[in-house]
VOGU-3710 file (C-alpha; in Angstrom, 3 decimals, decimal comma):
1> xxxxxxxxxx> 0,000/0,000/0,000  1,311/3,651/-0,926  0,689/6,116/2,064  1,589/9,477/1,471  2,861/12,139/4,437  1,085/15,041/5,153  2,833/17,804/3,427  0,578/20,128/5,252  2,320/22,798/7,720  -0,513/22,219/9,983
11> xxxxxxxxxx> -0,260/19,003/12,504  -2,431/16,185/11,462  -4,471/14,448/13,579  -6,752/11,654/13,426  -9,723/10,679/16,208  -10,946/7,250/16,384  -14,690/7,344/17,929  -17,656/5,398/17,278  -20,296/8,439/18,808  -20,422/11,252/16,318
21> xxxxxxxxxx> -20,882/14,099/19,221  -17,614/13,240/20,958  -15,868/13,327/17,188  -17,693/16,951/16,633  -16,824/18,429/19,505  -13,117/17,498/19,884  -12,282/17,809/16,380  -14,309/21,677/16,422  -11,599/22,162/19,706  -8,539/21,147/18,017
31> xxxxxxxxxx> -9,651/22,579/14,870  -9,675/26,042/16,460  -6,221/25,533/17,974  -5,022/25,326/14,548  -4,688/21,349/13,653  -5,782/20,046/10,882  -8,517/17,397/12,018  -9,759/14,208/10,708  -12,592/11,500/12,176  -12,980/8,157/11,601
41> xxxxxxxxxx> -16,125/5,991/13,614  -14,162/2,592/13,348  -11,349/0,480/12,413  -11,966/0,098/8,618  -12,853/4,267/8,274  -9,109/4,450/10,601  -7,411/2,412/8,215  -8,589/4,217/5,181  -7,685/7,778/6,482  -3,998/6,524/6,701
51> xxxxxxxxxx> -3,829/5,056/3,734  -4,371/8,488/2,565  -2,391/10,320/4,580  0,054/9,586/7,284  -1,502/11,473/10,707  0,914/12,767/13,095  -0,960/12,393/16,372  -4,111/9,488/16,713  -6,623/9,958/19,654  -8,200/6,998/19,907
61> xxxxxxxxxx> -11,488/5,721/21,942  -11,678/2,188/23,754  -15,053/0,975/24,046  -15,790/0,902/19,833  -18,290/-2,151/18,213  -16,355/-4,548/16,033  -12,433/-4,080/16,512  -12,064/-2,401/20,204  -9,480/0,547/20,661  -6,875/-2,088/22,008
71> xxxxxxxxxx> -6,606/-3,672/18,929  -6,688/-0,659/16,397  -3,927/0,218/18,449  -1,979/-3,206/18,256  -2,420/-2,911/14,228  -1,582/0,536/14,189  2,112/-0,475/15,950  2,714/-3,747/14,182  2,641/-1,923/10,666  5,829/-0,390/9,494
81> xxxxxxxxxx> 4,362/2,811/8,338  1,952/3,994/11,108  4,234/2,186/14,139  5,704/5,002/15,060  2,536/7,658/15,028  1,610/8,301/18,678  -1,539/7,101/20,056  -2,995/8,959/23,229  -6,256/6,833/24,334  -9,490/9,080/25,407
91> xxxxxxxxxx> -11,989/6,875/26,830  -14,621/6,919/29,843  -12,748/3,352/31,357  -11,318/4,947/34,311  -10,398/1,699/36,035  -6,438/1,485/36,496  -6,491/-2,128/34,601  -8,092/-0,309/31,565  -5,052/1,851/31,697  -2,573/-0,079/31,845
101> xxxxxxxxxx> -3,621/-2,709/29,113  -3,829/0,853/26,933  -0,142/1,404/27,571  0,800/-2,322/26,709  -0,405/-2,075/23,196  1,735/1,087/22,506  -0,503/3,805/23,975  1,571/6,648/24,977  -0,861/8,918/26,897  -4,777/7,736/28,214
111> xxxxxxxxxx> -7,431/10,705/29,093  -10,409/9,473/30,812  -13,730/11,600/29,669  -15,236/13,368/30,545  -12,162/15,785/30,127  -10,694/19,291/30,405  -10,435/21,194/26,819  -7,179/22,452/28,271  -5,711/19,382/29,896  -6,391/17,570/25,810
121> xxxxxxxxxx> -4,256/20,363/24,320  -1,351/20,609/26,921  -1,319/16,336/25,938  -1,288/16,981/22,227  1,011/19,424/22,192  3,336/17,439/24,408  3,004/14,454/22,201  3,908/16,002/19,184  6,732/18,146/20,475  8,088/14,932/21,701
131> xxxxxxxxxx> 7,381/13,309/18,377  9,054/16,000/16,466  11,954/16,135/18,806  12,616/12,121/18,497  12,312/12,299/14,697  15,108/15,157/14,783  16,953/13,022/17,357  16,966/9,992/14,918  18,125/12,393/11,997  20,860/13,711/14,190
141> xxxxxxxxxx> 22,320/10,129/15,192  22,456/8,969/10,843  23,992/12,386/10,671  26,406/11,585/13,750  26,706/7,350/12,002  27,666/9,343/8,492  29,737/11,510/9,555  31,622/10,662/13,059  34,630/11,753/12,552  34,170/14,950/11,364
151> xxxxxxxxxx> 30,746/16,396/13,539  31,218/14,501/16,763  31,868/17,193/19,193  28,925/19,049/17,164  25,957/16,390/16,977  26,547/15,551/20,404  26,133/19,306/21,287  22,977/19,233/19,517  21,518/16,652/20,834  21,985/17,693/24,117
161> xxxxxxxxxx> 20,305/20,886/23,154  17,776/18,662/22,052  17,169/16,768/25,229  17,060/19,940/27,280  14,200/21,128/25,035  12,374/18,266/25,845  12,720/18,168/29,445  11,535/21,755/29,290  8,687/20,811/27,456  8,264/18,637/30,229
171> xxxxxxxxxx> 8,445/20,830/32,551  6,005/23,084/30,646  3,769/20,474/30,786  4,011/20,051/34,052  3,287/23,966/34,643  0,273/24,026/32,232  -1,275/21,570/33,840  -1,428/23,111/37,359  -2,708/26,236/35,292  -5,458/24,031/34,172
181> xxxxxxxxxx> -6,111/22,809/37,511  -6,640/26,314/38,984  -8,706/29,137/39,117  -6,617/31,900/37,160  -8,781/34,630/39,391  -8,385/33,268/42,309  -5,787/31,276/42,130  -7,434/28,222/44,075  -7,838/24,579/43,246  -10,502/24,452/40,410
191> xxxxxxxxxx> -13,533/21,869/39,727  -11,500/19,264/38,258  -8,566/19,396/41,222  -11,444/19,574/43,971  -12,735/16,512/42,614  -9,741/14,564/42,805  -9,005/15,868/46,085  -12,151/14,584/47,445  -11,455/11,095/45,287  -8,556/10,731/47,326
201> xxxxxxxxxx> -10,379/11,371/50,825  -12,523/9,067/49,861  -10,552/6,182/48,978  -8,780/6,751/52,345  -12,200/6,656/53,961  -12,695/3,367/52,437  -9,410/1,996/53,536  -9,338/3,823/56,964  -12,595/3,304/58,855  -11,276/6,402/61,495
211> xxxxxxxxxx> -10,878/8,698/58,690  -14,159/10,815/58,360  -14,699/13,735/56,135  -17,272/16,630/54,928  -17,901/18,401/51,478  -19,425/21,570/52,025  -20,805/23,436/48,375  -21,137/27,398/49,461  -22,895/30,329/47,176  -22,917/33,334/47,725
221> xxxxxxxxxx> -26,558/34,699/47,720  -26,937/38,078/46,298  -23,871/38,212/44,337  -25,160/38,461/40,722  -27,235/41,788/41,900  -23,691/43,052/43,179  -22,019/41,859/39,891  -24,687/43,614/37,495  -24,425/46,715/39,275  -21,251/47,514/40,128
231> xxxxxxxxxx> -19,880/46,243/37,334  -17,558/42,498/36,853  -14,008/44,292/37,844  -15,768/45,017/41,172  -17,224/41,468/41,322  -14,254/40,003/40,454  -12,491/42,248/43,362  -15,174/40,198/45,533  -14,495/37,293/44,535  -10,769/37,392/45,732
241> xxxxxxxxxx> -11,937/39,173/48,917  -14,680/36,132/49,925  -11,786/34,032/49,255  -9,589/34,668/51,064  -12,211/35,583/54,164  -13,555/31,650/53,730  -9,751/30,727/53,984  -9,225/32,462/57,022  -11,740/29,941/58,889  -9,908/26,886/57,934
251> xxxxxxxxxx> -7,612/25,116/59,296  -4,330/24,598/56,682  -5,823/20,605/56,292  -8,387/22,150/54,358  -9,227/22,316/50,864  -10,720/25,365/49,646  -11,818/25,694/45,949  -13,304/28,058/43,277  -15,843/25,731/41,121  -17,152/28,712/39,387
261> xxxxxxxxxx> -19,252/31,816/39,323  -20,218/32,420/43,178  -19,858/28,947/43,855  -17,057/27,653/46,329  -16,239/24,435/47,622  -14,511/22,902/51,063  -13,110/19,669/51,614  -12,551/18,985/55,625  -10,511/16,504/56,290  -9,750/14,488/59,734
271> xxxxxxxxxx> -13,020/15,194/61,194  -14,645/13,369/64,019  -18,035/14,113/63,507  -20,571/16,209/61,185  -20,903/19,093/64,240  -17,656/19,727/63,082  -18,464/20,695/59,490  -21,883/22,285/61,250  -19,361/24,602/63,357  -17,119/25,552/60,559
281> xxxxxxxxxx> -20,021/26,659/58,279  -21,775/28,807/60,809  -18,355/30,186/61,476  -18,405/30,874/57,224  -21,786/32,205/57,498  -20,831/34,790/60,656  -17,615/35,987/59,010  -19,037/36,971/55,997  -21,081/38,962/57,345  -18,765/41,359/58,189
291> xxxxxxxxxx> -18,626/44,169/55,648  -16,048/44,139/52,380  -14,425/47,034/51,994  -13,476/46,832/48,251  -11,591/49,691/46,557  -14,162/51,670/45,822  -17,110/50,593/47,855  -18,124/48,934/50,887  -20,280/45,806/49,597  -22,841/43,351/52,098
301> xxxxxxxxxx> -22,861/39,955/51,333  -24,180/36,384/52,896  -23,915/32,502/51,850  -25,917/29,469/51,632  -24,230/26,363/52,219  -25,030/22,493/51,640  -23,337/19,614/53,420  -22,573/16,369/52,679  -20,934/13,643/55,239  -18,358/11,576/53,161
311> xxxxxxxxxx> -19,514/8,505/53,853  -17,573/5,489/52,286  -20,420/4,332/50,246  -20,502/6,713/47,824  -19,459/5,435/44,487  -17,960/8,731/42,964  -16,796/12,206/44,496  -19,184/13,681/41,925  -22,165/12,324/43,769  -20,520/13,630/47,077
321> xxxxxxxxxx> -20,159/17,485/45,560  -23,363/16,563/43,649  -25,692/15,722/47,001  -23,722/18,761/48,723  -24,818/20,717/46,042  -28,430/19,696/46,612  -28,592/21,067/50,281  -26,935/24,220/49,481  -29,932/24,706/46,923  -32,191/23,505/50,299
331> xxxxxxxxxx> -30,992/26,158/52,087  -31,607/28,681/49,421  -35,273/27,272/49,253  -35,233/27,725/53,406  -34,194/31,621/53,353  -30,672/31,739/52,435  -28,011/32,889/54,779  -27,635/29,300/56,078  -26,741/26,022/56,535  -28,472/22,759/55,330
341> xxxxxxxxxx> -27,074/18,783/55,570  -28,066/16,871/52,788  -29,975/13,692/53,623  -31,277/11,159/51,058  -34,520/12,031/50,595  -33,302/15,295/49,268  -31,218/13,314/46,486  -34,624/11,228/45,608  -36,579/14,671/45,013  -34,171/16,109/42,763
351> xxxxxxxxxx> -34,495/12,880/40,705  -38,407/13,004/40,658  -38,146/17,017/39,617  -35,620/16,067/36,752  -38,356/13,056/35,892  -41,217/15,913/35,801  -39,207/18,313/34,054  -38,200/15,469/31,617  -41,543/14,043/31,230  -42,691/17,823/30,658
361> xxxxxxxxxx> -40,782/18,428/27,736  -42,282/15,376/26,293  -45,719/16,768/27,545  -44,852/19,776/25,215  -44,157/18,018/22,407  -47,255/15,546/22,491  -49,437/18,541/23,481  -50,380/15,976/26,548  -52,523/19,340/27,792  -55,926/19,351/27,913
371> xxxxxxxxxx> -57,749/23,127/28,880  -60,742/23,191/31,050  -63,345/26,174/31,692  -64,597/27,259/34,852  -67,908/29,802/34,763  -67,603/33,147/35,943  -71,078/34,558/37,239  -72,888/37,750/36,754  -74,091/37,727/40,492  -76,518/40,531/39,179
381> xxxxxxxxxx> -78,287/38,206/37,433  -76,872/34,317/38,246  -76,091/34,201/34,467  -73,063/32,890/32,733  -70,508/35,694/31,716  -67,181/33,999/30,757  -65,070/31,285/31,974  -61,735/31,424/32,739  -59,257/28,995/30,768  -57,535/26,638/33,399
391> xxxxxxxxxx> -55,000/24,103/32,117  -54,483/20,480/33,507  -52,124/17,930/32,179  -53,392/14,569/31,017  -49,974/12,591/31,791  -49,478/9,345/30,184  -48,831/7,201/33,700  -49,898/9,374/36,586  -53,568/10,937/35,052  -54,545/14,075/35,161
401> xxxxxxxxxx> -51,995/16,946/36,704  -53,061/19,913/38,330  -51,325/23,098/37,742  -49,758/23,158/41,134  -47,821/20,220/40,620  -46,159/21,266/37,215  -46,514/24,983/36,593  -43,768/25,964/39,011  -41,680/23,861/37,268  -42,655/24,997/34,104
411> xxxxxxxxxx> -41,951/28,455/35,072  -38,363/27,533/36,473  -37,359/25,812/32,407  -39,231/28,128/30,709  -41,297/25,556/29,378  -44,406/27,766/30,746  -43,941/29,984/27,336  -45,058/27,189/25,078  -47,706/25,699/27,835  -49,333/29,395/27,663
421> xxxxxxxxxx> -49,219/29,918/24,242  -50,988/26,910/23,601  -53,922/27,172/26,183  -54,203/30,670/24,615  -54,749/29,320/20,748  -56,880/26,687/22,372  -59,100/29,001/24,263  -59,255/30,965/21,422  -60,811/28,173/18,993  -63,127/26,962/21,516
431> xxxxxxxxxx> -64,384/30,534/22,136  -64,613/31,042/18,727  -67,209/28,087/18,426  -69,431/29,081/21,282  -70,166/31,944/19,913  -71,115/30,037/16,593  -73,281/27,678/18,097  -74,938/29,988/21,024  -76,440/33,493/20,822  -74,224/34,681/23,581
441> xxxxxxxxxx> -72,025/36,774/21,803  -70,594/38,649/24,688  -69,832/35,364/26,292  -65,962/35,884/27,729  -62,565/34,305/27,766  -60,269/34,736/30,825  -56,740/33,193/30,010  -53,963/33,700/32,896  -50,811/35,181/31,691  -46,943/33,934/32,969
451> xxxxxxxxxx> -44,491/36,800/34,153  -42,047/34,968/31,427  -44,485/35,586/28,627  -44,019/39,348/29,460  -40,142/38,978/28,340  -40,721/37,807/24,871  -40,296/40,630/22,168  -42,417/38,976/19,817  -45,676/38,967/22,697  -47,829/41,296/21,041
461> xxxxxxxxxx> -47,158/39,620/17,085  -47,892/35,940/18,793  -51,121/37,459/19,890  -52,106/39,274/17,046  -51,719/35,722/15,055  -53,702/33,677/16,948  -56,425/36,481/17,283  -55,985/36,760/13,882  -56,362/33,064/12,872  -58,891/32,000/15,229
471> xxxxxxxxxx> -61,160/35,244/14,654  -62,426/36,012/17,778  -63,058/39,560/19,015  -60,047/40,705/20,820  -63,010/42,595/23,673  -64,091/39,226/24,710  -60,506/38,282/25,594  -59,569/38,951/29,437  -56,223/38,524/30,104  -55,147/37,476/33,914
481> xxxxxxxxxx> -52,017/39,835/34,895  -50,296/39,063/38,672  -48,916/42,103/39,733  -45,265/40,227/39,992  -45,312/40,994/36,044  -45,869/44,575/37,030  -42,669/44,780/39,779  -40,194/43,308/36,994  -39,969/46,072/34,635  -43,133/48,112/35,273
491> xxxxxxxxxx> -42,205/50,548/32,207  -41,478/47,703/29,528  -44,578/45,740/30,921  -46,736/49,656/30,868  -45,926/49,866/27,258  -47,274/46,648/26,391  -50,729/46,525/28,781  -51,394/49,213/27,109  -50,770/48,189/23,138  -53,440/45,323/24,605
501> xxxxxxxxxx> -55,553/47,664/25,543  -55,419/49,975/22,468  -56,913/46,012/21,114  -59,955/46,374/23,135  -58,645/43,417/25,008  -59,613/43,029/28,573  -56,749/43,107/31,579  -57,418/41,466/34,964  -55,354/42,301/38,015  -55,391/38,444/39,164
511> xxxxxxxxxx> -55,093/37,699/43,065  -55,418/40,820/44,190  -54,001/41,678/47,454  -51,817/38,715/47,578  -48,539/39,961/46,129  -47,320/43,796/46,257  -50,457/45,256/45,933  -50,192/49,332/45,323  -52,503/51,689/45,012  -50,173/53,343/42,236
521> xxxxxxxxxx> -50,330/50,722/40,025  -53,808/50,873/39,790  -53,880/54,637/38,683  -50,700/53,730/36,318  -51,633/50,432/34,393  -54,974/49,911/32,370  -56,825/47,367/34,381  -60,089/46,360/33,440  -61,370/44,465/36,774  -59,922/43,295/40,125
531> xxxxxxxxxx> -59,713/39,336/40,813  -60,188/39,273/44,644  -58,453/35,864/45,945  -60,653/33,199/47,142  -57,924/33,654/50,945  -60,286/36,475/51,111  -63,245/35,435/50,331  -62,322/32,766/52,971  -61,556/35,025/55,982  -64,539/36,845/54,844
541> xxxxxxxxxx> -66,997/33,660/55,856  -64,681/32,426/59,194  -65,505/35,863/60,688  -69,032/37,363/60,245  -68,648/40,260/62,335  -65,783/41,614/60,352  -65,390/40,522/56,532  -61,706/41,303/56,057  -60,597/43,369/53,409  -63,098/42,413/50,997
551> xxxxxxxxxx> -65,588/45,433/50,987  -61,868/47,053/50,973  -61,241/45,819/47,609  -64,677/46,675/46,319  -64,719/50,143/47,073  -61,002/50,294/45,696  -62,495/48,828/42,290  -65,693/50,415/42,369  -63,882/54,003/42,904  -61,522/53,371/39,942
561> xxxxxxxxxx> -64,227/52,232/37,375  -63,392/48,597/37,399  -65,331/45,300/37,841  -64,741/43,004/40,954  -64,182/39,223/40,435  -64,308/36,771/43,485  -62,780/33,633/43,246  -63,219/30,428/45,688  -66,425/30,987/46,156  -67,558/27,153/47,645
571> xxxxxxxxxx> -70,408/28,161/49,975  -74,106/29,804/49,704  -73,321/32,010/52,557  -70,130/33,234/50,682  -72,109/34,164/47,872  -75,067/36,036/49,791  -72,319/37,599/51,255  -70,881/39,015/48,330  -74,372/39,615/46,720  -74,887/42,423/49,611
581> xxxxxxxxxx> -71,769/43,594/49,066  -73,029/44,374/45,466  -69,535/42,464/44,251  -70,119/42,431/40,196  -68,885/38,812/39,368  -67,576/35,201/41,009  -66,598/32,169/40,562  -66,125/28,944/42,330  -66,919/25,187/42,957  -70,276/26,257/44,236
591> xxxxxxxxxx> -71,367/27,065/40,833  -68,868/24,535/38,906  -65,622/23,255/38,762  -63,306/23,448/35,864  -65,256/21,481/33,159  -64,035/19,904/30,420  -64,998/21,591/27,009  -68,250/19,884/26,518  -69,538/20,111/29,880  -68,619/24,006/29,736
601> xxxxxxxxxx> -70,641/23,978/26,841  -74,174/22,200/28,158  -73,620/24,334/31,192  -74,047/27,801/28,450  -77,160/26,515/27,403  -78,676/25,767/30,464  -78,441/28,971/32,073  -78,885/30,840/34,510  -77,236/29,242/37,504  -79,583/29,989/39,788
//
């Protein structure tokens, strides 16, 4: 077979991988860092790409269907032409045996995935440095055979030139990778070398039934508003200063590492018990208190901190960061500015959330939603007025979802966009149809907006379209606003209430008096009506002698021209309640619960309700 050298003045080299991601994303890296890449899924591909061209460098996988990375490796070094082409294994077998054996066929260097961008080039570059030096080398000594009389003293000169140069590429190496195993801001241990750190206390754990240990996962609540407002040279200024303040309360056993952001990590070792790790993060939480006097300003900060025991069973240090990691996010969810030990049942809830979320998605793209329609009443005259458009999810194993159960975690992905969007086209249509087949032409739509909705520029256009294709008149929509929309950019959100507005659609402040309720807000955004929450309505019936804040509410709406809608109402003597209150509209189970399209519709032509 001919095979021809790569006459390229870039470095060729080849990757060996039967999964096409792993191929595209290393050979986009080393593509960028100048080499010229090519990718082969298996031995016969491999063997093909050298018989075109000679690489310089192979990166090879193990685990590969067919011939295994052992034995592309094994033909590879018993062929004359490619023996000498280095091969650095990259494979997920992290077991020592795996290594070795990798070495034995002629492997030169093994990276175990998943692995560090940084730590692939500094290996690359090594190889191939040393490659290019022996091939020099080996010209040097025919030179020195050819010639040894007359070069001697020279040759030998150069090749000692040439061995220094590699051991300082050695040593380089050796340098670039404790770059790559620190944070260049802070100049602590990094992800990667935390990890290992707490492999190794862990494997002493196992061997050493005295030795007891604690991860602790600490971020710093509050730091992103400090970041975005005082700009990142100030945050980064923080950074070093929280630093080295968490260093000064631990001992010099400790290991103290940046794993990125906000987000720090401890290692104590030698510990008797978990009060131990319980003392040293209230410590953490009491000195950082204490004001930082940056350069320029004086900033406030706290932490939240998750612990996690080191217990010998644990499989990986990943799942030890991972679980510590899990009560820091606890303590968030607690109030922040605390402490929280991780405990299994924490781990188990995380799984079932990453289920729901997964199971979500798939919810999304199965439209697994169904939209149900609960009557709001004209307490004037008992009749139907509208219905407000509640979604429930019809999931394939556990039956039908409530929005409790899956709308915060909708929110949280962003998934909630595409959920809302839907129920709104699907309102639409079915609106749309009621008033084909009833006379009720003033019949109403109430459809709840999501504060994420609110941050899409293309809001008003997405509405437009589906008013558009669906027909209905935009004055029979009313659209369901919290007033948390209203505190996250209250001139963006202004601008568009009001382009709604200008479409004769309706706006609904919904659970009133629940959130950050403001007079001002009232006088400043268009609302059409008030949505008085059924906690209210509630109080309102435990306490006959003094009906809350209701009448409050009414007055408020009344006095600003807009209509009053009481939700929750479950109970006749809520309702004559809020009939002598002269309240404009309700709705509740008394009258129905959310009904299923059909059943909204038999309920419109059997009115009134009472």
């Amino acid at each position: 077979m001919n095979y021809e050298r790569n006459l390229s003045h870039k470095k060729d080299i080849l990757i060996i991988d039967d999964t096409v991601e792993n191929l595209r994303i290393l050979s986009s890296f080393l593509t960028k860092e100048g080499y010229s890449v090519r990718k082969a899924l298996n031995w016969q591909m491999a063997l093909t790409a050298c018989q075109a061209i000679l690489p310089d460098l192979i990166l090879l996988d193990i685990m590969m269907p067919d011939v295994n990375g052992y034995e592309v490796c094994q033909r590879f070094k018993n062929w004359r032409e490619t023996a000498d082409i280095p091969v650095i294994f990259v494979s997920a077998l992290d077991d020592v045996f795996d290594k070795v054996k990798a070495f034995k066929v002629g492997g030169v260097d093994y990276i175990t995935k998943p692995f560090e961008f940084e730590e692939v080039l500094v290996r690359v570059q090594n190889q191939l440095a040393l490659r290019e030096a022996q091939k020099e080398i080996l010209t040097l000594n025919a030179q020195l055979e050819e010639r040894v009389q007359e070069r001697t003293s020279e040759l030998e000169n150069a090749l000692q030139q040439l061995r220094t140069e590699i051991g300082s590429r050695r040593e380089l190496q050796s340098k670039l990778l404790d770059i790559v195993l620190h944070d260049s801001l802070t100049g602590l241990p990094n992800r990667v070398l935390f990890i290992k750190q707490i492999e190794k206390a862990l494997d002493h754990a196992k061997k050493d039934s005295s030795y007891h240990f604690a991860v602790l996962f600490l971020d710093c609540d509050r730091f992103k508003v400090v970041n975005d407002s005082l700009g990142h040279q100030v945050g980064d200024e923080l950074l070093i200063a929280i630093a080295r303040r968490f260093k000064e309360s631990l001992s010099p056993f400790d290991t103290l590492a940046r794993l990125g952001g906000d987000e720090f990590g401890i290692l104590l070792e030698n510990i008797t018990d978990i009060r131990m790790a319980i003392q040293v993060a209230e410590k953490i939480l009491q000195q950082i208190l204490n004001t930082f006097y940056l350069s320029r300003y004086e900033v406030f900060i706290n932490a939240s901190i998750g612990i996690s025991w080191g217990k010998k069973c644990y499989e990986k240090p990943e799942y030890l960061l991972r679980d510590a990691d899990t009560a820091m996010y606890r303590a968030k969810a607690l109030g922040r500015a605390r402490y929280h030990v991780f405990d299994p049942g924490m781990h188990q809830e995380a799984i079932q959330l990453l289920e729901l979320e997964n199971d979500l998605r798939r919810a999304c793209e199965r439209e697994e939603f169904i939209v149900c329609y609960q009557p709001i009443i004209c307490l004037s005259t008992g009749k139907i007025s509208g219905f407000e458009a509640l979604v429930r999810w019809q999931h394939p194993t556990r039956g039908l979802v409530f929005p409790a159960d899956f709308i915060p975690v909708a929110e949280e992905t962003g998934l909630i966009t595409t959920i809302n969007i839907w129920v709104f086209q699907t309102a639409c249509e079915t609106l749309r149809i009621w008033h084909e087949q009833t006379a009720n032409k003033n019949l109403t739509i109430s459809i709840n907006l999501s504060p994420r909705l609110f941050s899409k520029s293309d809001l008003l256009s997405t509405i437009d379209k589906i008013i558009y294709d669906t027909q209905v008149n935009p004055a029979n929509l009313e659209l369901e606003i919290t007033e948390s929309v209203i505190m996250e950019n209250s001139d963006a959100v202004h601008t568009i209430l009001q382009q709604l507005r200008e479409r004769q659609i309706q706006l609904v402040m919904d659970d009133f008096g629940t959130g950050y309720s403001s007079l001002s807000y009232l006088h400043n955004f268009p609302f059409n009506a008030l949505k008085i929450d059924k906690s209210f309505v509630k109080i309102m019936q435990e306490n006959q002698k003094n009906m809350g804040l209701v009448p409050a509410m009414l007055s408020i709406a009344r006095s600003m021209g807009m209509r009053a809608i009481a939700e929750g109402i479950e109970t006749p003597q809520q309702l004559a309640q809020l009939k002598s209150l002269k309240c404009d509209f309700a709705q509740g189970n008394m009258f129905a619960i959310a009904l299923r399209t059909e059943a909204a519709f038999d309920l419109i032509t059997s009115e009134p309700i009472w």
